[in-house]
KOLROGU-366552 format. One record per residue (C-alpha): residue in three letters; residue number from 1; z negated, x, y negated. Coordinates in steps of 0.001 Angstrom, whole numbers. Layout:
BEGIN
resn; resi; z; x; y
ALA; NUM; Z; X; Y
...
% end
This chain:
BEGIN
resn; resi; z; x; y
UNK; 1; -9584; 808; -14204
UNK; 2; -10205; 4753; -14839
UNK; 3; -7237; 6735; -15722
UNK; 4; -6173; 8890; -12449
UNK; 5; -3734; 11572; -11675
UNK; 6; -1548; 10331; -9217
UNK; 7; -3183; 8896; -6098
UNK; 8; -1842; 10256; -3094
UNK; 9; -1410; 13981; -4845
UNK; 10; -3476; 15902; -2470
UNK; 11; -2636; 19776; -3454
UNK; 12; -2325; 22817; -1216
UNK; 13; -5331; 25037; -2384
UNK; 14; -2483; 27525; -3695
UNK; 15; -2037; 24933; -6157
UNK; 16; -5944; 23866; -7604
UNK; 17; -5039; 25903; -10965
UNK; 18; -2089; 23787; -11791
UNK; 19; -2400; 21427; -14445
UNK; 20; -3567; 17701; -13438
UNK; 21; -2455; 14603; -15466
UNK; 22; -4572; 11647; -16061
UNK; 23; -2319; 8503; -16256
UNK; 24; -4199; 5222; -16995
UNK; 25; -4438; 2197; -14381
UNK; 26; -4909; -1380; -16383
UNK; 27; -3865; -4242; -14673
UNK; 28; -2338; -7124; -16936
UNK; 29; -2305; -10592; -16576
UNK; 30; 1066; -12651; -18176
UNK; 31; -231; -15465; -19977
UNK; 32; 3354; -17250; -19490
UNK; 33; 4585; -16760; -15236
UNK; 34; 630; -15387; -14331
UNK; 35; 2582; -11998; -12829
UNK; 36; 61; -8977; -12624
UNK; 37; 1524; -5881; -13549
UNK; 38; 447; -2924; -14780
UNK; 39; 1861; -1289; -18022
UNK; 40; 2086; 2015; -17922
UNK; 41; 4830; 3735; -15976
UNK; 42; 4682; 6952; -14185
UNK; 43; 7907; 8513; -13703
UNK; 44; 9141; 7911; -9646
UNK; 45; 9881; 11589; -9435
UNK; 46; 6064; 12554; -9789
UNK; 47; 5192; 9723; -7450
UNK; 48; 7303; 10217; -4885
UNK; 49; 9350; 13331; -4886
UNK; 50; 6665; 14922; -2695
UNK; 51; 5156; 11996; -1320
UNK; 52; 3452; 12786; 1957
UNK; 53; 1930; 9755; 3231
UNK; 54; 3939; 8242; 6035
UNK; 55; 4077; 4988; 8170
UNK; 56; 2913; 6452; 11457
UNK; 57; -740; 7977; 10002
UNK; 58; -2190; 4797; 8849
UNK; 59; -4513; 2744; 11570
UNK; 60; -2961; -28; 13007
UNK; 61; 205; 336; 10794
UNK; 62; 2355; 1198; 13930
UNK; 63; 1151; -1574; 15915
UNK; 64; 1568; -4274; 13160
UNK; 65; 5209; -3344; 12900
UNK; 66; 5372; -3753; 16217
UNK; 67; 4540; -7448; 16136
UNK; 68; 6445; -7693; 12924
UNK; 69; 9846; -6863; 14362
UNK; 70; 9036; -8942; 17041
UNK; 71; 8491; -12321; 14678
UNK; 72; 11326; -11436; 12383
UNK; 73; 13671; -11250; 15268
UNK; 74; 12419; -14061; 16702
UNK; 75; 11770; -16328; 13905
UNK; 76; 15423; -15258; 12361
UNK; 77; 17602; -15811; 15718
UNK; 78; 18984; -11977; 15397
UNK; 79; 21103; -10123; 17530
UNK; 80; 22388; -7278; 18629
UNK; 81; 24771; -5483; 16233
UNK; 82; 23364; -7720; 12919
UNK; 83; 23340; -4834; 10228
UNK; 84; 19801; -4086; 8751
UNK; 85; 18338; -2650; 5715
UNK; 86; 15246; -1146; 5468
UNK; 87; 14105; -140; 1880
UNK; 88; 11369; 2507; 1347
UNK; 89; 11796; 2957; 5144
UNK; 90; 9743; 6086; 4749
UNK; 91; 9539; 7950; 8667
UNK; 92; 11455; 4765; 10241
UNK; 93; 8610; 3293; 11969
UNK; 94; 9668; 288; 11343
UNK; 95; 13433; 212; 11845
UNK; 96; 12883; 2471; 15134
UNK; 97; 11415; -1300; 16755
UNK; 98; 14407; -3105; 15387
UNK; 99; 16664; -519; 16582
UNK; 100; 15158; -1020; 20269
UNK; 101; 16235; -4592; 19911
UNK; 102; 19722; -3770; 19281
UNK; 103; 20099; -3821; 15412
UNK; 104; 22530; -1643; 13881
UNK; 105; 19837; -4; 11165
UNK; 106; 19217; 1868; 8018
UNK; 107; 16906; 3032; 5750
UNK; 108; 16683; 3940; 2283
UNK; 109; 13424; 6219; 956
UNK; 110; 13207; 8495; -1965
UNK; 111; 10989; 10928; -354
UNK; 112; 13985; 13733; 424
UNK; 113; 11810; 15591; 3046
UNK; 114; 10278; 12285; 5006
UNK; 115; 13930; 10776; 4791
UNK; 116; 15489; 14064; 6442
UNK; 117; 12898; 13708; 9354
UNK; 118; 13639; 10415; 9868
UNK; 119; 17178; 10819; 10229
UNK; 120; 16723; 13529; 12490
UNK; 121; 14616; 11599; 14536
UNK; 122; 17926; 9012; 15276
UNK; 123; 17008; 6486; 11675
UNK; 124; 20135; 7171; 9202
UNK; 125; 17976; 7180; 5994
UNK; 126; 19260; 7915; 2642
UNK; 127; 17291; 10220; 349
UNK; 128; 17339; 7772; -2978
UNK; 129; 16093; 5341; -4607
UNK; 130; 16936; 1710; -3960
UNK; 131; 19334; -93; -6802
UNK; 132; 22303; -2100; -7694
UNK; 133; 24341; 731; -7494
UNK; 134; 22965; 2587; -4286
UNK; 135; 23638; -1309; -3094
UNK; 136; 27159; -1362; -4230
UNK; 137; 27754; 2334; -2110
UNK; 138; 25900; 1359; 921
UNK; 139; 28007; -2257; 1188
UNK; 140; 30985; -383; 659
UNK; 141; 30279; 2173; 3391
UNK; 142; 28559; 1; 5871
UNK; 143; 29162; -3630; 5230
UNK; 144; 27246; -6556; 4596
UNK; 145; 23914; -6571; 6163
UNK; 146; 22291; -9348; 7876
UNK; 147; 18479; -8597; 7123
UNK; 148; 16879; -6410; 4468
UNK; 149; 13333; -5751; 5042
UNK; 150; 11062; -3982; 1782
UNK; 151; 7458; -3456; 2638
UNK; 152; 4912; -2514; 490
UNK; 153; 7463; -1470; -1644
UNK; 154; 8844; -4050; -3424
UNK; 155; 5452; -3749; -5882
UNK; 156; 6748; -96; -6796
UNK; 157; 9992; -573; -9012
UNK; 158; 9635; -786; -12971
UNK; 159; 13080; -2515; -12485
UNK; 160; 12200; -4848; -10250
UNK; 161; 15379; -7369; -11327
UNK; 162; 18042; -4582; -10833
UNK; 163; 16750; -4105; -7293
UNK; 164; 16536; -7455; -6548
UNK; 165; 20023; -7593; -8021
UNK; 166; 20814; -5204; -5605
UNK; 167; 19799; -6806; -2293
UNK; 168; 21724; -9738; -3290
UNK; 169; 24736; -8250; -3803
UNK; 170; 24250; -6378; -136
UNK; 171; 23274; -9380; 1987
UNK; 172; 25384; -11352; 3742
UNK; 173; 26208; -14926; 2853
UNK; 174; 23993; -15896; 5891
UNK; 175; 21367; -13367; 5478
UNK; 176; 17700; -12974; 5025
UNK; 177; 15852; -10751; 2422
UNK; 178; 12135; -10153; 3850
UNK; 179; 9738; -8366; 2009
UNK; 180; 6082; -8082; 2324
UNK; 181; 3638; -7133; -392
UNK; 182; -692; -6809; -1077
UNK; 183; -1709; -10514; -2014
UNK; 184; -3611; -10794; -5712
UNK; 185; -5177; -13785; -4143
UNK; 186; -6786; -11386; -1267
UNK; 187; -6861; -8540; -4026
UNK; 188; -9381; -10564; -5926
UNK; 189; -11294; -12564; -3006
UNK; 190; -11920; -9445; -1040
UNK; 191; -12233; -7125; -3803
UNK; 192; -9874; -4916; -2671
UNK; 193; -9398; -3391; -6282
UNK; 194; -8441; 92; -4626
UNK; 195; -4828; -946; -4192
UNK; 196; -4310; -1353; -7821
UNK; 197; -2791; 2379; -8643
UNK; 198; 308; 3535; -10159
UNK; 199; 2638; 3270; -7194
UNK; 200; 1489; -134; -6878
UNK; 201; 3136; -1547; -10858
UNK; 202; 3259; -5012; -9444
UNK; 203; 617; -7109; -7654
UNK; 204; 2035; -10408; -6524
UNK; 205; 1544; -14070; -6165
UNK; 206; 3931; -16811; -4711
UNK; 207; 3998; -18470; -8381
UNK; 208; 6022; -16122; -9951
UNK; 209; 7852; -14770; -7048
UNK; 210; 9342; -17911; -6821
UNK; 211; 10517; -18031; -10263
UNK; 212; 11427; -14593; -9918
UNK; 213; 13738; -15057; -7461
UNK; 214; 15110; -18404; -8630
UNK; 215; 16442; -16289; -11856
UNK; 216; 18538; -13844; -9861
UNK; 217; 20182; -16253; -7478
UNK; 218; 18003; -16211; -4685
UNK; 219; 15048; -18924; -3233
UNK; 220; 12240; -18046; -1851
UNK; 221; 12343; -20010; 1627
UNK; 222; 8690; -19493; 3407
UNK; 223; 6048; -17484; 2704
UNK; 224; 3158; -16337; 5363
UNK; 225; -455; -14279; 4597
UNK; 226; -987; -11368; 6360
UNK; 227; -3894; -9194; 7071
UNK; 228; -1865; -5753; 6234
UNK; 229; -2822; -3636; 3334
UNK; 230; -6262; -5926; 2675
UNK; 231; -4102; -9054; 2901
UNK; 232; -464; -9842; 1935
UNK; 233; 2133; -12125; 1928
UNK; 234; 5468; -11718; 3866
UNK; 235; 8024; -13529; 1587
UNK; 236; 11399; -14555; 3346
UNK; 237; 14147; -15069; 520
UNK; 238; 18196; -16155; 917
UNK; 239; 20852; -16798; -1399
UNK; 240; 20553; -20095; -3560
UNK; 241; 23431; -22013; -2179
UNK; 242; 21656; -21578; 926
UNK; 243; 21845; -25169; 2472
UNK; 244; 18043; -24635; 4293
UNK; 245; 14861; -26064; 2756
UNK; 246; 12172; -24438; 1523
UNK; 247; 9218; -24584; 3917
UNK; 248; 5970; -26253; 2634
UNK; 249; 4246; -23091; 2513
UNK; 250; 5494; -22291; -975
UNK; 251; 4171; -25123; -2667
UNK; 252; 834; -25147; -596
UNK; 253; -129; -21256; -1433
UNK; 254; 614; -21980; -4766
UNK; 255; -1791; -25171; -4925
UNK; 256; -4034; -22521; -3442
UNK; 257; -3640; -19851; -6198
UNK; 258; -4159; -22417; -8734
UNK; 259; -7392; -23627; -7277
UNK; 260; -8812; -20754; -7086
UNK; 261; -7866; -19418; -10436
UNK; 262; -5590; -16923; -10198
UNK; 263; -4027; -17413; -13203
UNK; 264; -7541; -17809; -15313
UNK; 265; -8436; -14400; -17282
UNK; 266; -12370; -15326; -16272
UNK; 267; -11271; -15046; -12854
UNK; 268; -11035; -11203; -13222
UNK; 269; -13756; -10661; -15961
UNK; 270; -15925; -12249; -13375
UNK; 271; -14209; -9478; -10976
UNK; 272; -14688; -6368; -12978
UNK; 273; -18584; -7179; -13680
UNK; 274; -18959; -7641; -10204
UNK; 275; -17368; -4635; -9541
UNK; 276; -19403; -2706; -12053
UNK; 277; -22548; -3745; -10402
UNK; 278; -21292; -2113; -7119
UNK; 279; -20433; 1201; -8696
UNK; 280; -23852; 1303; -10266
UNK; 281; -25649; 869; -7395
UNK; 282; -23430; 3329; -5397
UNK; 283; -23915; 6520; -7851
UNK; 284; -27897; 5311; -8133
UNK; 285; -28043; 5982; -4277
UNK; 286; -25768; 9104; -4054
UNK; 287; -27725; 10247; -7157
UNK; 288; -30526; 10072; -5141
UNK; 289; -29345; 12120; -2400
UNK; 290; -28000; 14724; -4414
UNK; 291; -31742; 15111; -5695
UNK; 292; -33443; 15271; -2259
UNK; 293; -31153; 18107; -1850
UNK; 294; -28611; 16179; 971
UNK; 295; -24910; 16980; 781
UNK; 296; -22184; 14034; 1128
UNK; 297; -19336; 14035; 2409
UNK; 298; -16965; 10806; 2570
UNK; 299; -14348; 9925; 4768
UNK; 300; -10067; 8745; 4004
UNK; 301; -8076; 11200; 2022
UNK; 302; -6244; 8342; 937
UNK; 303; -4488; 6944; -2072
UNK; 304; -6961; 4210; -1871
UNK; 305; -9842; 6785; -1887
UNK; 306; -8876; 8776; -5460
UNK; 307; -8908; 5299; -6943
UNK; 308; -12634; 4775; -5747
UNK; 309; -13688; 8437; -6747
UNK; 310; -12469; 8125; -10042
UNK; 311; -13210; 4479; -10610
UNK; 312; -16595; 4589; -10158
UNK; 313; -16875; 8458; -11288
UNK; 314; -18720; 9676; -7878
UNK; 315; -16433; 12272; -7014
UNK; 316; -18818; 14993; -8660
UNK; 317; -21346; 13885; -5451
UNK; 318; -18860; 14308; -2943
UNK; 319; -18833; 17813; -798
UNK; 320; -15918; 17003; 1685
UNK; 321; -13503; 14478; 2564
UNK; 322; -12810; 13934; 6029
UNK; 323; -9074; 12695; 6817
UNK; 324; -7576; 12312; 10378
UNK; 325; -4432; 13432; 9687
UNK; 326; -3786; 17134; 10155
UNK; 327; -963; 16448; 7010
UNK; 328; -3890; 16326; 4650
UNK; 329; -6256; 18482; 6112
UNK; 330; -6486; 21912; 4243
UNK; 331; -5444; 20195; 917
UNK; 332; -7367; 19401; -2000
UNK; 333; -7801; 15938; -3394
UNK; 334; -6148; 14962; -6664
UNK; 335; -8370; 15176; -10002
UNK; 336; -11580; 16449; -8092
UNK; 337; -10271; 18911; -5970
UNK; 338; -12612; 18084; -3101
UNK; 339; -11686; 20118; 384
UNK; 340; -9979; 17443; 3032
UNK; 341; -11049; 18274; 6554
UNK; 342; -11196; 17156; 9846
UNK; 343; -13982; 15534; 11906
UNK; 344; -13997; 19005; 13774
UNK; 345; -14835; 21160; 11040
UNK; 346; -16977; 18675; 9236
UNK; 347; -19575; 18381; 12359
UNK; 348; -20149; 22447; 11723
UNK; 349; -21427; 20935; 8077
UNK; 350; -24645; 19849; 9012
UNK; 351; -23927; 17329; 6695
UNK; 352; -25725; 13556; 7283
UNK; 353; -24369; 11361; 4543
UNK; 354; -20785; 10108; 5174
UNK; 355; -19050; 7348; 2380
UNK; 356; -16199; 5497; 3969
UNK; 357; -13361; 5564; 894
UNK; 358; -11220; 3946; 3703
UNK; 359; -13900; 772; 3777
UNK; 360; -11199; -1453; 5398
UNK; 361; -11171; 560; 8641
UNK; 362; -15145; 862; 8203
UNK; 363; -15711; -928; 12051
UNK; 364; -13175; 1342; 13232
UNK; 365; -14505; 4730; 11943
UNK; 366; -17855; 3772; 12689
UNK; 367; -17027; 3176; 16187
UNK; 368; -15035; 6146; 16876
UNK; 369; -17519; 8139; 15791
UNK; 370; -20632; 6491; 16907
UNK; 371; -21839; 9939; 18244
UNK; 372; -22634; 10891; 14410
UNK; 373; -25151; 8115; 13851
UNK; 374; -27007; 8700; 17389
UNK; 375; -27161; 12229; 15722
UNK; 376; -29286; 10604; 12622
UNK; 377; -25903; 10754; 10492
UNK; 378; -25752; 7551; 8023
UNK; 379; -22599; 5821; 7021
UNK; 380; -22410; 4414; 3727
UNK; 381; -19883; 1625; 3227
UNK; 382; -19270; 835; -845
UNK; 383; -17051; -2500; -71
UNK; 384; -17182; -5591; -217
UNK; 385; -20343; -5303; -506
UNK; 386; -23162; -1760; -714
UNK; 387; -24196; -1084; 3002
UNK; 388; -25706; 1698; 5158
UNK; 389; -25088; 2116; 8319
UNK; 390; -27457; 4326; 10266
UNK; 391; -28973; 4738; 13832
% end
């Protein structure tokens, strides 16, 4: 992977002449549990102490936390009053659904600002980082708690023990610990390399997580694949005494790993050729452009999208981005410094070359804005595989 400054460090243009750090992005492979991980660290504080993405801007986020709180409830027989945790709860999305059901809630996020909102929108958040100790203060201030939820964040934490530690320690004897994270089985089958950035230290599997959790006290019970986030797993975990079975799931998706060779380095060198190909053939075409004298712009000012600028080095094509969200719009992007605009303002461009960074929404972007192709625009779509997309 190419080294990156962080990912979702879009600058105010007040800003451009401050110094940008690359950090580097290897992912790593243990030859002895098969966890992926990467290596090198960036500090939390430059991740996330002015993190601005939140829950409520991503497509279909809002909805799949809908159904989400409706399964957990369900599939948990909760009730009103159980006490729930949510960690990196960011704006509360999701606790606001579990809250509607009756559930006494909080959340925990280290983003000071988004956490402040939150609570002033009727979420109690804490502004902090989840650990044993914040654990230890929040039991002793608000009790036991019958769920904790942790999604998409559970890959984040360079000490991933002490936090599991942590939940432990706060749920209740009869309680549940769900947590969902991005699948390495989907990461490699669909290619979906673009989640691999420093936020994101671990990518998981249901080999080690079960190990993983068997050494701090705690079984993994069922596990389910998701299509969040390019595909996932939602991983449902309880005490060890806990006198339930495991489901069959956790033995079958393992099977499945195994099969399909998850845990074999020529599994990703296989990947990263493939992957190499791709980029090629992308730059030869915006190359192209550039020399016919087109402008491109591309569309997702997303974390996901600095990992596909800098990874296969086309950011020097790239005019614009375009970006929904009127959060990012007027900012720079990180390492390239590319303008973020919206749709508005880019159709006064005159520009007829758009590359979909956000490639997993590619249907839905295209749709929405079918009115630029019947205009002779072309949308070019780098994953899984090259495409153009044209009237």
């Amino acid at each position: 992977m190419a080294p990156c400054p962080p990912v979702d460090a879009f600058l105010e243009p007040t800003d451009a002449e401050s110094p940008q750090h690359l950090y580097p992005m290897d992912l790593y492979l243990c030859a002895t549990c098969g966890h992926a991980q990467l290596l090198d660290v960036v500090s939390p504080d430059i991740l996330f102490g002015n993190y601005i993405y939140t829950t409520s801007s991503s497509p279909g986020l809002v909805a799949y936390f809908s159904h989400y709180a409706d399964s957990v409830f369900s599939a948990l027989a909760l009730k009103s009053g159980d006490r729930m945790l949510d960690i990196g709860s960011n704006d509360g999305t999701l606790l606001r659904f579990f809250q509607k059901k009756g559930l006494d809630v909080f959340g925990v996020d280290p983003a000071s600002e988004i956490a402040a909102e939150a609570t002033h929108s009727g979420i109690p958040t804490l502004a902090d980082f989840f650990n044993s100790n914040t654990a230890k203060t929040i039991r002793s201030e608000r009790g036991p708690m019958k769920l904790i939820t942790a999604n998409n964040v559970f890959a984040h934490s360079d000490t991933l023990g002490d936090m599991l530690d942590g939940v432990k320690h706060l749920l209740s004897s009869d309680g549940t610990f769900v947590f969902e994270v991005s699948y390495l089985l989907d990461l490699v089958e669909g290619k979906v390399f673009d989640f691999i950035y420093h936020e994101h230290l671990g990518h998981h599997s249901v080999k080690p997580l079960k190990s993983f959790l068997a050494n701090h006290g705690m079984t993994l019970m069922h596990v389910e694949r998701t299509a969040s986030k390019g595909g996932s797993i939602r991983c449902f975990g309880r005490h060890a005494d806990t006198q339930l079975p495991p489901s069959a799931s956790v033995e079958e998706l393992i099977a499945a790993e195994t099969q399909a060779g998850l845990y074999d380095l020529n599994t990703y060198q296989k990947l990263t050729t493939e992957l190499e190909a791709t980029g090629q053939t992308i730059r030869h075409y915006l190359q192209e452009l550039q020399n016919s004298g087109a402008k491109i712009a591309a569309y997702g000012a997303s974390a996901t999208g600095t990992v596909l600028l800098h990874h296969f080095d086309i950011g020097r094509y790239i005019s614009f981005i375009i970006d929904d969200n009127p959060v990012r719009q007027g900012r720079l992007s990180p390492g390239h410094l590319i303008p973020v605009i919206s749709f508005d303002t880019f159709e006064t461009k005159h520009i007829q070359h758009v590359l979909i960074l956000a490639w997993r929404f590619a249907d839905m972007i295209v749709k929405s804005r079918k009115g630029f192709l019947d205009k002779g625009g072309e949308f070019i779509v780098p994953l899984p595989e090259f495409n153009r997309m044209n009237s």
